[in-house]
C-alpha positions in Angstrom: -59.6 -63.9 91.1 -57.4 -64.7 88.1 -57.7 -62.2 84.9 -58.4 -62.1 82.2 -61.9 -64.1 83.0 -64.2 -65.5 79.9 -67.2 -64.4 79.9 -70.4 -64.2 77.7 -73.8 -63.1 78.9 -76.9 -62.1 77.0 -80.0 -60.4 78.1 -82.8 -60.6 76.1 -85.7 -58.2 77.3 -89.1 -57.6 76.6 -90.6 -54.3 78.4 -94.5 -53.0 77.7 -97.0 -50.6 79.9 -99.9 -50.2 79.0 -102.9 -47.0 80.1 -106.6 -47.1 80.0 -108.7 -44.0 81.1 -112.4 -44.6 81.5 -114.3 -42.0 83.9 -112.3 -40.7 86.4 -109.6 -44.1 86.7 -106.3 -44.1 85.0 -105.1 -48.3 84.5 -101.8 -48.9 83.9 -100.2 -52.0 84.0 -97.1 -53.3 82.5 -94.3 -56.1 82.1 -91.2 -56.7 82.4 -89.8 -60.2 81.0 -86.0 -60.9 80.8 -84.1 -63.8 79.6 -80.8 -63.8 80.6 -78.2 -66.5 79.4 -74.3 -66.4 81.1 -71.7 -68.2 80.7 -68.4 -68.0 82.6 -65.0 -70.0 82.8 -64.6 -70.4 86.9 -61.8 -68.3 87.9 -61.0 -70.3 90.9 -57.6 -71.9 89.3 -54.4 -70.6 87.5 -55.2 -70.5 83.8 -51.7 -69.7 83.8 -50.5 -72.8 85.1 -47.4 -73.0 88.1 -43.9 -72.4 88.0 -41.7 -73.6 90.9 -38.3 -72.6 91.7 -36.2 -73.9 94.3 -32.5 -73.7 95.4 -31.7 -77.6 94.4 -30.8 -76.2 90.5 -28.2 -73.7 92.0 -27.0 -75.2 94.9 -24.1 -77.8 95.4 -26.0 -81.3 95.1 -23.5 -82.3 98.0 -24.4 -79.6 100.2 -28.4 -79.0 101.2 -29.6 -75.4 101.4 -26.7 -74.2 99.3 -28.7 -72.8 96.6 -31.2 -69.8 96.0 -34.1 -69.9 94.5 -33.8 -66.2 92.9 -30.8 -67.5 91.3 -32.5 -70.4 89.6 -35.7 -68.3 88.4 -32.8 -65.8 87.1 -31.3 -68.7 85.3 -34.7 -69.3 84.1 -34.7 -73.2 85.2 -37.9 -74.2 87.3 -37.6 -77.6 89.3 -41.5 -77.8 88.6 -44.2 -76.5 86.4 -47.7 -77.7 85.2 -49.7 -76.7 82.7 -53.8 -75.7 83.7 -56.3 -77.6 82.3 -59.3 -76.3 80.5 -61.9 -76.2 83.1 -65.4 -76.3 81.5 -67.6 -73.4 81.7 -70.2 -72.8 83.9 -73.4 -71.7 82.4 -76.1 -70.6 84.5 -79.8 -69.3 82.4 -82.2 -67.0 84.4 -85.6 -66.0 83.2 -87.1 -62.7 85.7 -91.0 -61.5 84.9 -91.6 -57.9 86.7 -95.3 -57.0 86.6 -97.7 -53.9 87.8 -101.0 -53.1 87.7 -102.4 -49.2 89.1 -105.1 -47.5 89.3 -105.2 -44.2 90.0 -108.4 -42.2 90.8 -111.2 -40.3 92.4 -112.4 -41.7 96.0 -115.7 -43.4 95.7 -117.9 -40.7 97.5 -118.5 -40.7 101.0 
C-alpha cells in the first residue's frame, strides 16, 4: 500500500425504535437505514513516481560494469525516472436497511 492514500467517505444514518404496550405484549420494532458514499484514489501504483539508478552514469562508458549505482544516486543523477499519472478515483455508494420487530410477552395459556 502506498501512503498517504485519498480518501473521502460519508455515512449518512437514520436510526428509530419504536415500543407499544397493549395488555400483557411489549412491540418494539425499529430501523436502521445507512447511506454510505466513499471515495478512494487506488493505491495500487506509485503516486510518487520511479527513480532509477544504474552504474552506466559512474562507470567508464568503455568499460561495462565499471560503475555503481550508489555512486550515481549519491551524485543525484538517475538514468530513468517517470512521473505517476493521476489515476481516477474509485467511488463505490452502499445503501444497508437493518430492521426488527419483538414481541415480548405472557404465554397464551395452556
Amino acid at each position: 500500500m502506498q501512503l498517504p492514500a485519498d480518501r473521502t467517505e460519508n455515512v449518512f444514518q437514520i436510526v428509530n425504535n419504536w415500543t407499544k404496550v397493549k395488555g400483557n405484549h411489549t412491540l418494539k420494532w425499529g430501523t436502521d437505514i445507512r447511506y454510505a458514499n466513499n471515495i478512494r484514489v487506488p493505491s495500487d501504483i506509485h503516486r510518487s513516481g520511479t527513480i532509477n539508478f544504474n552504474d552506466a552514469v559512474t562507470g567508464d562508458a568503455n568499460v561495462a560494469g565499471s560503475g555503481l549505482a550508489p555512486a550515481s544516486f549519491l551524485l543525484a543523477c538517475p538514468t530513468f525516472s517517470s512521473g505517476s499519472p493521476r489515476t481516477p478515483p474509485i467511488r463505490t455508494i452502499t445503501n444497508i436497511g437493518f430492521y426488527f420487530v419483538q414481541d415480548t410477552g405472557a404465554p397464551p395459556p395452556s
